[in-house]
C-alpha positions as CSV (number, residue, x, y, z in Angstrom):
1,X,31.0,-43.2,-11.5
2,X,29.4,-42.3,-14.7
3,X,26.2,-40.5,-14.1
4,X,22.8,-42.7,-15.5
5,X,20.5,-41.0,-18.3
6,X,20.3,-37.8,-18.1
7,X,17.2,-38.0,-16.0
8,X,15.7,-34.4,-17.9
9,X,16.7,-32.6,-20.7
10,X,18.5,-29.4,-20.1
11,X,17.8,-26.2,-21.7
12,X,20.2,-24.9,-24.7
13,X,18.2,-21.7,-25.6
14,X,15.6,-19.7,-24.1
15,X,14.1,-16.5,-25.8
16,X,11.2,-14.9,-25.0
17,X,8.6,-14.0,-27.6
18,X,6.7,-10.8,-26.7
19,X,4.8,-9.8,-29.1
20,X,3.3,-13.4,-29.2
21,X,3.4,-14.1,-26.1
22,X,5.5,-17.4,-26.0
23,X,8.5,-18.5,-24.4
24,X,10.8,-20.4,-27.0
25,X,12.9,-23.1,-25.2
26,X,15.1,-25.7,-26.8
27,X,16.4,-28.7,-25.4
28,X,19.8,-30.7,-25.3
29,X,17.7,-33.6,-27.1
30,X,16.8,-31.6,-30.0
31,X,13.8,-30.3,-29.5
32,X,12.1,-26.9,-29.4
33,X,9.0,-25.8,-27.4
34,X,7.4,-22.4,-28.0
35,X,4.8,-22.1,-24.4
36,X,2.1,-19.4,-24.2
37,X,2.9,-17.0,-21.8
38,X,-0.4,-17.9,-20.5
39,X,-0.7,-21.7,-19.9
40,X,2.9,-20.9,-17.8
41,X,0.8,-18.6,-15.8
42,X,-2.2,-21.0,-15.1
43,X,0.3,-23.9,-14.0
44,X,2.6,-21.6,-12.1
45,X,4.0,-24.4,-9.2
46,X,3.8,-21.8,-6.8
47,X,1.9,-22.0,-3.6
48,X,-0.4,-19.8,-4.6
49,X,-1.9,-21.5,-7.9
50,X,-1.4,-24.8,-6.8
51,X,-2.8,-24.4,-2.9
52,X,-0.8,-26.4,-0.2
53,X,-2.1,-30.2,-1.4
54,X,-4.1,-31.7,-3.9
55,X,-7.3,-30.8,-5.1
56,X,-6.5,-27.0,-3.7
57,X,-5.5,-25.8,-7.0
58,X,-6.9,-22.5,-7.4
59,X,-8.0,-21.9,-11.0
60,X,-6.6,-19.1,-12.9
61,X,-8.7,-17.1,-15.2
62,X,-8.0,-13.9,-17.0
63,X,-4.6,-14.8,-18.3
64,X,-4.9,-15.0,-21.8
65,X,-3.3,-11.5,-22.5
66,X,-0.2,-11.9,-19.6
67,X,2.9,-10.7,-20.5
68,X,6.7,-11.5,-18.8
69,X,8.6,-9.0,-18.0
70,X,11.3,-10.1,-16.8
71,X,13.0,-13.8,-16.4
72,X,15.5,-14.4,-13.3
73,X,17.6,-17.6,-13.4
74,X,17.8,-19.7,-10.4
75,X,21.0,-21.7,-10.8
76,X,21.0,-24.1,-13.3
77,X,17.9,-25.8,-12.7
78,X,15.0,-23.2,-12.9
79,X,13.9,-19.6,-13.9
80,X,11.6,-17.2,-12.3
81,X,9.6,-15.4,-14.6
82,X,8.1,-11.9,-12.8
83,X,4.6,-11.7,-15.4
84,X,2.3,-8.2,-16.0
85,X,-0.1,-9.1,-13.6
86,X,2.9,-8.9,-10.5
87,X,2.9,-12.7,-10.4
88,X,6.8,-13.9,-9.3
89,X,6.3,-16.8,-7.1
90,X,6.4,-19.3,-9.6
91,X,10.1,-21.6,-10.0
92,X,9.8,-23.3,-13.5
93,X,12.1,-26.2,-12.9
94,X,13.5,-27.2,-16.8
95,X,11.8,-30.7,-16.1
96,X,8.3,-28.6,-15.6
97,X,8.7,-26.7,-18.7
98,X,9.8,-29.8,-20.9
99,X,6.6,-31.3,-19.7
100,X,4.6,-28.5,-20.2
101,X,5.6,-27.8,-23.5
102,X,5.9,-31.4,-24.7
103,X,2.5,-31.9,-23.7
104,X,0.3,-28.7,-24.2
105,X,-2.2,-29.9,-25.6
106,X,-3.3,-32.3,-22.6
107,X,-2.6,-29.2,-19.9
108,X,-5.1,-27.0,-22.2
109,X,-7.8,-30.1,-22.6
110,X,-7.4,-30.2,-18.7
111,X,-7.8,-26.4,-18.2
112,X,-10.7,-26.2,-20.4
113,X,-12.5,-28.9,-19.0
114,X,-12.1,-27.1,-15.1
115,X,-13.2,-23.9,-16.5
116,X,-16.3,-25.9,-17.7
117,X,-16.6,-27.6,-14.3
118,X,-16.5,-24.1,-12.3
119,X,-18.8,-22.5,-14.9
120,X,-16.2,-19.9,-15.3
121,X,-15.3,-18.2,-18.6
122,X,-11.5,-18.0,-19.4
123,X,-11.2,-14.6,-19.4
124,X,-13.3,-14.0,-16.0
125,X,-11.3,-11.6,-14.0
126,X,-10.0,-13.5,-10.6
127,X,-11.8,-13.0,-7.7
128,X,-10.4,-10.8,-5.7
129,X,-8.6,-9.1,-8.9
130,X,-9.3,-5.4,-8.5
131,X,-7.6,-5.5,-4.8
132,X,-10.2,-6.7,-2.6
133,X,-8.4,-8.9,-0.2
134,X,-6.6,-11.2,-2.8
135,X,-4.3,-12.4,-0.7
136,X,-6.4,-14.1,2.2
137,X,-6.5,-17.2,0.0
138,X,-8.5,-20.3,1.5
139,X,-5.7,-21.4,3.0
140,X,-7.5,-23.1,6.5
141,X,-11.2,-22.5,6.2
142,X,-12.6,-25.8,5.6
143,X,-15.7,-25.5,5.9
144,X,-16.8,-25.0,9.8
């Protein structure tokens, strides 16, 4: 049986733009996304960034000068970029990264306007940054 649509566009390049910190990513339907290094690491899907349900997002902050060091391919459907700051939990599924670079300019509004909400500046270090129990998370405590 003939497979419907093509539900996402896959990838047919990938290259990864160090010096300006963008990943270059082309698709099967002709187009050709160039994705700061940094608005990948403030939507990373992993546990971590995006808390275990709605509205547990943590924001990220301090990422505006992350690097990747390193891009692992997990089978055909997703990579695992490792980034400067040891972050590697994050699986960028090809449908994630069309939709983040197809529409980067409504993920940055939305990031900029939940900066303004916290009252936190972009380039705040993250809580917790320097060591100091970063881990622990706020994963059950809510509010006793």
């Amino acid at each position: 049986m003939a497979r419907a649509s093509n539900p996402s566009p896959q990838p047919t390049a990938l290259t990864l733009h160090q010096a300006s910190r963008v990943l270059e990513i082309g698709f099967d339907d002709g187009s050709v996304y160039r994705i700061p290094f940094e608005l990948l690491r403030i939507h990373s899907p992993s546990a971590e960034v995006q808390g275990h349900g709605p509205g547990q997002e943590i924001l990220q902050t301090g990422k505006r000068d992350v690097n990747i060091v390193a891009i692992e391919p997990i089978g055909n459907y997703a990579i695992k970029p490792v980034f400067s700051d040891g972050h590697e939990t994050g699986l960028y599924s090809w449908g994630l990264l069309y939709q983040l670079g197809s529409q980067q300019d409504a993920h940055w509004q939305r990031y900029f306007e939940r900066l303004a909400a916290a009252g936190v500046d972009r380039d705040a270090p993250m809580p917790g940054a320097d060591g100091a129990g970063g881990a622990g998370g706020a994963c059950g405590h809510h509010g006793h």
